[in-house]
C-alpha positions in Angstrom: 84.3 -20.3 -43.5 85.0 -19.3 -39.7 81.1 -18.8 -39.3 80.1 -22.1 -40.2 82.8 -23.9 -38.6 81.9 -22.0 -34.9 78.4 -23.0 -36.2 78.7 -26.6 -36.3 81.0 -26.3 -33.1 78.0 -24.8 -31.1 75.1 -27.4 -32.7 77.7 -30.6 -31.3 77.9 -28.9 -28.0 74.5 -28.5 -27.5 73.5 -32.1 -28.2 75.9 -33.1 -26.0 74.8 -31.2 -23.2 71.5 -32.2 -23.9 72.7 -35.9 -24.1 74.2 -35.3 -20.4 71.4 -33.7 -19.1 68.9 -36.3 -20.0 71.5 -39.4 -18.5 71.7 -37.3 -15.4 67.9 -36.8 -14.7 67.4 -40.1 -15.4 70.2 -41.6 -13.4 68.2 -39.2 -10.4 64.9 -40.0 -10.7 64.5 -43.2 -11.8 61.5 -44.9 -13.4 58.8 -42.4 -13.6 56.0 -43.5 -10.9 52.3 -43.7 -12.4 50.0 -41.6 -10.7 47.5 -42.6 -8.6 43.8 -41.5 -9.7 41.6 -40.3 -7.1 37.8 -40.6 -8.3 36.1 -37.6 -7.8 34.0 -36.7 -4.9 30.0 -37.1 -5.5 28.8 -33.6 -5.1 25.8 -33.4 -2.4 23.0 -30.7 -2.2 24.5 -29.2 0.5 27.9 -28.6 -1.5 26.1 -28.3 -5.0 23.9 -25.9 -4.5 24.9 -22.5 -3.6 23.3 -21.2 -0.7 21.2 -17.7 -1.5 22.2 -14.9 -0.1 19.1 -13.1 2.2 17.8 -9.6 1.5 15.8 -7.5 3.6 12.7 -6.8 1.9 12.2 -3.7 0.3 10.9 -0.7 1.5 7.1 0.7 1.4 6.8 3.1 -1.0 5.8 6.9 1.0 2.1 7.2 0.8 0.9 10.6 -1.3 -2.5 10.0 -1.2 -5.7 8.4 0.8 -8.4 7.5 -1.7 -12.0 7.3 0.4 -14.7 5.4 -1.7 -18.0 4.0 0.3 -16.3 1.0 1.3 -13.0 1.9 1.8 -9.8 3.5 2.3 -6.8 2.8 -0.3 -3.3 3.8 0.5 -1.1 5.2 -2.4 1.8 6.1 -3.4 3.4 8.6 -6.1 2.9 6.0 -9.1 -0.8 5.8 -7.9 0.0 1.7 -6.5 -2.1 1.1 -4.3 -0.1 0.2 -1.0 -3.0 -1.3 1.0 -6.5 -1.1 1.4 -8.8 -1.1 4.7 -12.7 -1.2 4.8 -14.8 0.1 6.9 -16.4 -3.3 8.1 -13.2 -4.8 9.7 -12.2 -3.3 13.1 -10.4 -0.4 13.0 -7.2 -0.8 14.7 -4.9 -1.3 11.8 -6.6 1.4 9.4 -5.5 3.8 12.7 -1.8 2.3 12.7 -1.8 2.7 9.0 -3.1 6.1 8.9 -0.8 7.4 11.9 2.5 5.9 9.7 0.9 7.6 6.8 0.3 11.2 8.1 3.2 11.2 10.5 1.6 12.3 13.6 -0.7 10.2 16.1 -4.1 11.3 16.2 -6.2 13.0 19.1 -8.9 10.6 20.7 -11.8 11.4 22.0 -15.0 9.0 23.1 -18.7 9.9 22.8 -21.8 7.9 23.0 -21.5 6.4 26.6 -24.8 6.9 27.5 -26.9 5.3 24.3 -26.4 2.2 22.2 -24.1 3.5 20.2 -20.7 5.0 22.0 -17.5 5.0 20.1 -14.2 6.3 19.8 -13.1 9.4 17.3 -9.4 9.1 16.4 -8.7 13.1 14.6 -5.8 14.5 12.5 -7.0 18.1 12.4 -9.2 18.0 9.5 -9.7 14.5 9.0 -11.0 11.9 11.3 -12.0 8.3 11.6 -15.0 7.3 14.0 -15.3 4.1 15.3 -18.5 2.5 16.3 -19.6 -0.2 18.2 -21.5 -2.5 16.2 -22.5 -4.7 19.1 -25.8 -3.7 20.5 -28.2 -5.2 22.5 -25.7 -8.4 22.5 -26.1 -8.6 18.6 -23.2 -7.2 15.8 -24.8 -5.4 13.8 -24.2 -5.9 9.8 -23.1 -1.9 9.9 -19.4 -0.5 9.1 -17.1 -0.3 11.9 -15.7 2.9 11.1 -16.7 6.1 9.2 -14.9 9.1 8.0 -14.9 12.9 7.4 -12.9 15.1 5.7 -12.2 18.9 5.4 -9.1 19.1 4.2 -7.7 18.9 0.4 -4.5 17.2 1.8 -2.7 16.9 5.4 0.9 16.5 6.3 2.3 16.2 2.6 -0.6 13.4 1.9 -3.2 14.8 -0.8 -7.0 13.3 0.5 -9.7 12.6 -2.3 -12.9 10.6 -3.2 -12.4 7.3 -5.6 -13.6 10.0 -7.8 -10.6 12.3 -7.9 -12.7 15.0 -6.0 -11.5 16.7 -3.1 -12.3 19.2 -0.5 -12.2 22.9 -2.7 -13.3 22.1 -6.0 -16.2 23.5 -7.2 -20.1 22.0 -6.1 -22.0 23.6 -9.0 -20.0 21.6 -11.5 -19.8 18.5 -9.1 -23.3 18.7 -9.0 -23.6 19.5 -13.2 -22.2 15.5 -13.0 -24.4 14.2 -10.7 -27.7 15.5 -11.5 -29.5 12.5 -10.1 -27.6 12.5 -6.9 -28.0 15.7 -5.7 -30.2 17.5 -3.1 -30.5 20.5 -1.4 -31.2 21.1 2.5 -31.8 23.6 5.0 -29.0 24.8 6.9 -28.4 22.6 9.8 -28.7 25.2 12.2 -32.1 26.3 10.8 -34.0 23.2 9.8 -37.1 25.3 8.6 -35.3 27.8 6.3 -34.8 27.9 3.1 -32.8 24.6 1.5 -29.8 26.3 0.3 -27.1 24.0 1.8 -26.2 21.3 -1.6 -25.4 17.7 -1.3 -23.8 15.3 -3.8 -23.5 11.5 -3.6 -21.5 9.4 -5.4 -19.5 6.3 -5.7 -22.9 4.3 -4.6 -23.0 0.8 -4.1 -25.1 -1.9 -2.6 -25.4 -3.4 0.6 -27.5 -5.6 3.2 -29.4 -4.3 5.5 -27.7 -2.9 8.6 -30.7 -4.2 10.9 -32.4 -7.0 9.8 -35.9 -5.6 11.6 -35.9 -2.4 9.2 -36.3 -4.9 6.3 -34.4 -2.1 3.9 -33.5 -4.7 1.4 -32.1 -1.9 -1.5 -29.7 0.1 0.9 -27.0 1.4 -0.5 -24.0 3.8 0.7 -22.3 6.5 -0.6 -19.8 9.2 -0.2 -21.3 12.6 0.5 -20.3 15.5 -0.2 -21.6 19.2 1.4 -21.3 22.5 0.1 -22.7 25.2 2.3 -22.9 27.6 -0.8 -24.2 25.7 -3.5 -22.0 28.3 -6.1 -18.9 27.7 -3.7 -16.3 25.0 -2.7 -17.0 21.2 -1.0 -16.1 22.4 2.3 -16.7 18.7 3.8 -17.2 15.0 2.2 -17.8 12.3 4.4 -18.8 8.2 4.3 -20.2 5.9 4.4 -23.2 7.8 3.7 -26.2 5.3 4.1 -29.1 6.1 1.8 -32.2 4.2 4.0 -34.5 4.6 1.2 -38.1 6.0 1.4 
């Protein structure tokens, strides 16, 4: 009996206070005042769209390797990409940049040819080198590459150097030769032109081009990359390109 009396003692007071409560915040405030609507802003494309945040552009892959074929020079990397390519017909400038980034080190220069129609400029890291030519002669450029190469080195400064054939300076010239029958030859040693042809020579990686001069009418020329092996049974010692073939 005392619980449900205090019971229905507490539920009348707390209608009543809520009664008050309600009078009194009414009394304050008043009528309630409508609010106002704002419409919303048109969004413009300079607010709309967010603006993209600018990266700098990755970083070149590290060259590994220098791939020569007869027209050209490929840069790689470790994943074999190919980072970029120069050939031997545009001037050689950049292919020197490229190739001084590459292997780390500037190259030696050294000029030759001043006296004939043909000087030029030879741009050397060690055991590989880039000659440049001048194709103007006479006051006419000459359809001939720019530049040429030679190699005697399996690899230089961390960067492994190799034919478009995966052959490099080292590997053996019998069984270079064994895959290019047709393409190989035998000479005298340089330094004694009437002994016997021992010195072997490979070509590969052909391919067709115009004539250098138009006056030698040598419609069929092609280039390749050569490679020399002083001892036929022995390592390539040297491999070099573009090798012109003139033709008979």
């Amino acid at each position: 009996m005392i619980d449900n009396g205090v019971s229905r003692v507490g539920k009348v007071l707390s209608g009543a206070v809520l009664v008050v409560g309600a009078v009194f915040l009414t009394a304050c405030s008043g009528p309630a005042a409508p609010i106002p609507r704002t419409p919303s802003p048109t969004a413009t494309p300079e607010t709309a769209t967010a603006t993209a945040t600018e990266s700098a552009p990755p970083a070149a892959a590290r060259v590994t390797d220098l791939v020569l074929s007869s027209t050209s020079i490929e840069f790689r990397d470790a994943s074999g990409t190919a980072q970029s390519t120069f050939d031997y017909f545009q001037p050689p400038d950049e292919l020197v940049s490229a190739l001084t980034l590459a292997l780390g080190s500037a190259p030696t220069e050294s000029t030759w040819g001043e006296d004939d129609n043909h000087p030029g400029v030879t741009y050397a890291w060690d055991d590989f080198a880039i000659h440049d030519f001048d194709r103007v002669v006479n006051g006419e450029t000459l359809n001939c590459p720019s530049s040429s190469f030679g190699v005697e080195t399996e690899a230089l400064n961390g960067v492994r150097i190799r034919t478009v054939d995966g052959i490099a300076v080292g590997d053996n010239a019998a069984e270079i030769a064994a895959r290019y029958p047709d393409t190989s030859w035998r000479s005298a040693p340089l330094g004694d032109p009437k002994g016997e042809p021992v010195e072997l020579h490979i070509g590969v990686g052909h391919v067709s081009l115009p004539p250098c001069e138009a006056a030698r009418g040598n419609s069929d020329r092609t280039y390749s990359v050569r490679l020399d092996a002083p001892d036929p049974l022995g390592p390539i010692t040297r491999f070099w390109g573009p090798s012109a073939d003139w033709g008979d």
